[in-house]
C-alpha positions as CSV (number, residue, x, y, z in Angstrom):
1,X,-38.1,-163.2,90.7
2,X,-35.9,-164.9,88.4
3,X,-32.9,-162.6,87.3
4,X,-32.8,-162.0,83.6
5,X,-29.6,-163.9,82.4
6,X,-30.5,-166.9,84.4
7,X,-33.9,-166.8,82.7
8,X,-32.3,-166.3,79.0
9,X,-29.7,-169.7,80.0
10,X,-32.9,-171.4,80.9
11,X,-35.1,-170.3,77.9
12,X,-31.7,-171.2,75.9
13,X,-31.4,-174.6,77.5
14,X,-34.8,-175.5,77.9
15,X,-35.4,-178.6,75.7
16,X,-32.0,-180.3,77.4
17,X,-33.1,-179.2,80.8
18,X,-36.3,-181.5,80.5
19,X,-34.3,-184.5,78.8
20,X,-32.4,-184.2,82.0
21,X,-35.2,-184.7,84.2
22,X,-36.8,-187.7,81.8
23,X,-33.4,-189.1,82.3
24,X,-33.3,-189.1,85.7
25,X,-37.1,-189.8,86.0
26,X,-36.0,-193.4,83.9
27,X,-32.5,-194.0,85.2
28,X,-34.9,-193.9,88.9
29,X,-37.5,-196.3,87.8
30,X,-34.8,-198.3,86.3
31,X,-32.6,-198.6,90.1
32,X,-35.2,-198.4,92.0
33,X,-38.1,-201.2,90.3
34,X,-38.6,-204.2,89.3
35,X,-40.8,-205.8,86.7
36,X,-42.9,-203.5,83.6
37,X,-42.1,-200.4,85.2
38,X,-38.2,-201.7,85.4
39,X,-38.2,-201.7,81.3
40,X,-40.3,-198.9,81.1
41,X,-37.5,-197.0,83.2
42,X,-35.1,-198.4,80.4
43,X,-37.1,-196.9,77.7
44,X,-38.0,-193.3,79.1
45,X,-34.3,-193.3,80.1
46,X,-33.0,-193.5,76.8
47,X,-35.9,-191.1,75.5
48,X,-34.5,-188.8,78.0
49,X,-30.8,-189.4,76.6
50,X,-32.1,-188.2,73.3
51,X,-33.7,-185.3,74.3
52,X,-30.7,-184.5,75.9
53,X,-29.1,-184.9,73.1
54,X,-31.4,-182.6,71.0
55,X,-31.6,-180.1,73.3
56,X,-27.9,-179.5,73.7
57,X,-27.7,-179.3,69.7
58,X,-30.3,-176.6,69.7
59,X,-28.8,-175.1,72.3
60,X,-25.4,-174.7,71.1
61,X,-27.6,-173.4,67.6
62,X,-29.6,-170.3,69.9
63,X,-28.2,-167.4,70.2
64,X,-29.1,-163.7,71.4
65,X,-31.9,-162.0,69.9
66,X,-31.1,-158.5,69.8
67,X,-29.9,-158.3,66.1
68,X,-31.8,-156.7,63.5
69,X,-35.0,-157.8,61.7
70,X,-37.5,-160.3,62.1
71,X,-37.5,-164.1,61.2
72,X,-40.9,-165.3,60.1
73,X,-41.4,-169.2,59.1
74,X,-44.8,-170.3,57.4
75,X,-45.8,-173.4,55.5
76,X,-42.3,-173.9,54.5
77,X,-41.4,-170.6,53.0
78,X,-38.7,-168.4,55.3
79,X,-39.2,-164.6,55.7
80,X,-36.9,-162.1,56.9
81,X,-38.3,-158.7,57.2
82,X,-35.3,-156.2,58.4
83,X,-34.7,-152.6,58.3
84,X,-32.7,-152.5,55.2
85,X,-33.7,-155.6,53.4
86,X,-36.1,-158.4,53.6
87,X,-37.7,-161.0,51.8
88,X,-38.7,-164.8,51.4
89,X,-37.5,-167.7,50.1
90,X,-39.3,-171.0,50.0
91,X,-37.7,-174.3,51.7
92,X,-38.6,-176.2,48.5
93,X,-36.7,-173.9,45.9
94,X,-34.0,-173.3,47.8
95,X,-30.6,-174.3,46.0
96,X,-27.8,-173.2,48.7
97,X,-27.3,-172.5,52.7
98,X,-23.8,-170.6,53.6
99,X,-22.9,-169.1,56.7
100,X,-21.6,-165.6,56.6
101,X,-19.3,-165.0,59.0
102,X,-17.6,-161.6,57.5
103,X,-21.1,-160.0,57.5
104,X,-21.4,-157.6,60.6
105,X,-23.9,-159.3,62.2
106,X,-22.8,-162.8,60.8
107,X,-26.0,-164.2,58.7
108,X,-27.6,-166.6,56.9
109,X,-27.3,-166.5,53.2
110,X,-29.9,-168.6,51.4
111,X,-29.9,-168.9,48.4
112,X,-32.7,-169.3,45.4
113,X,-32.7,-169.5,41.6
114,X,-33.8,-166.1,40.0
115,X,-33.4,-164.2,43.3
116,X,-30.9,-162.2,45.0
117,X,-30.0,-163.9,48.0
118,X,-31.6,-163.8,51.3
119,X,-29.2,-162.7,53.9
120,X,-30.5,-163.4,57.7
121,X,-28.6,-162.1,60.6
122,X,-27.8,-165.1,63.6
123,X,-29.2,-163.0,66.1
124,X,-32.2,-161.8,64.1
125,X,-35.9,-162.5,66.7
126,X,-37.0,-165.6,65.5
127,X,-33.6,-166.8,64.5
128,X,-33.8,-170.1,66.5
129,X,-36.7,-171.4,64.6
130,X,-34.1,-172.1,61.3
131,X,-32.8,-174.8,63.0
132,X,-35.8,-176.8,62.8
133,X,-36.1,-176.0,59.3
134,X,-32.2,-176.5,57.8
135,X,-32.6,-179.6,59.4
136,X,-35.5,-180.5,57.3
137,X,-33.2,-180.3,53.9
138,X,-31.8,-183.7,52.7
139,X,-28.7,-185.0,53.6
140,X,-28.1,-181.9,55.8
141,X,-25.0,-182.5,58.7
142,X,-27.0,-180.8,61.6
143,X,-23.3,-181.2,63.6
144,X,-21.3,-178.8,61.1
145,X,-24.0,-176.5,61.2
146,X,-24.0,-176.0,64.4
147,X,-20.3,-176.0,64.7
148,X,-19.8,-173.0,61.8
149,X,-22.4,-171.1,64.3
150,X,-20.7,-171.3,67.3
151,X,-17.4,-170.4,64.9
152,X,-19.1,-167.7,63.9
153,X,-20.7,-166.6,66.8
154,X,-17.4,-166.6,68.9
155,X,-15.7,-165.0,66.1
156,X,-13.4,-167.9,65.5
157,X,-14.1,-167.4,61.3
158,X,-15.0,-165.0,58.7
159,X,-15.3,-166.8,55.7
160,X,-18.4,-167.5,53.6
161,X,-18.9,-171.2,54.3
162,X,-21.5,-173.3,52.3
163,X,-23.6,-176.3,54.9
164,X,-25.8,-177.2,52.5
165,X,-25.7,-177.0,48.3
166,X,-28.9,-178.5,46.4
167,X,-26.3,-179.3,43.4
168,X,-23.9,-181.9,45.7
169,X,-27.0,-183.7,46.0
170,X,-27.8,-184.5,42.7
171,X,-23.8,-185.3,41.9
172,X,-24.0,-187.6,44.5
């Protein structure tokens, strides 16, 4: 019933579709109330801004997922499996996140002590789970991360940009 691309926008935008509606839901009870439920429009209101917030973030951070492999996350530990290559590396011992943009598909390329690095195409299934989990590692800018992927994405850069390097931290 529901054309495909209008369906992908909607899967894409989901999370900022239903802050918009807790928005308006507490912007409502705010304009239209009086008393407890006047406040409590204040506060789902601003709960709706945030999710608004969020959503467009992850949002901007989705992509297609029509690229090669499959993205598996499980108790902290990413997994790629591909056609070519594949392999794991876990949250914890990771040392370095870049952002390939001269790969054809741009990926991924974390990085690990002792291991060849793990390279993870943007459009990979299962793609949009990594931003839950970069945004896990300390002192992460979630902004620039999903800036260098709408670079990338648009074809805008081709450079091998480091987001995230273990070693800053401890210098700082």
């Amino acid at each position: 019933m529901i054309r495909p691309e209008l369906r992908q926008q909607i899967t894409r935008w989901r999370e900022a579709l239903v802050g918009l509606a807790v928005l308006c839901l507490g912007l409502f009870w705010l304009i239209s109330s009086f008393g407890l439920l006047r406040w409590i429009g204040v506060v789902v209101a601003l709960g709706g801004g945030a999710l608004v917030f969020a959503g467009i973030q992850r949002g901007r951070f989705r992509g297609k997922s029509d690229g090669p492999g499959v993205v598996e996350i499980r108790e902290g530990q990413i997994g790629y499996f591909g056609p070519f290559t594949g392999g794991a590396v876990a949250l914890t011992e990771m040392n370095r996140l870049a952002l390939d943009a001269g790969a054809t598909p741009p990926s991924w390329r974390l990085s690990q002590y002792g291991q060849p690095d793990l390279l993870i195409p943007l459009n990979a299934e299962g793609a949009d789970a990594l931003f839950d989990i970069f945004a896990a590692l300390p002192d992460i800018r979630t902004g620039r991360l999903v800036t260098e992927v709408q670079r990338a994405s648009t074809g805008q850069s081709d450079a091998n940009v480091v987001i995230w390097d273990r070693a800053r931290l401890r210098l700082n």
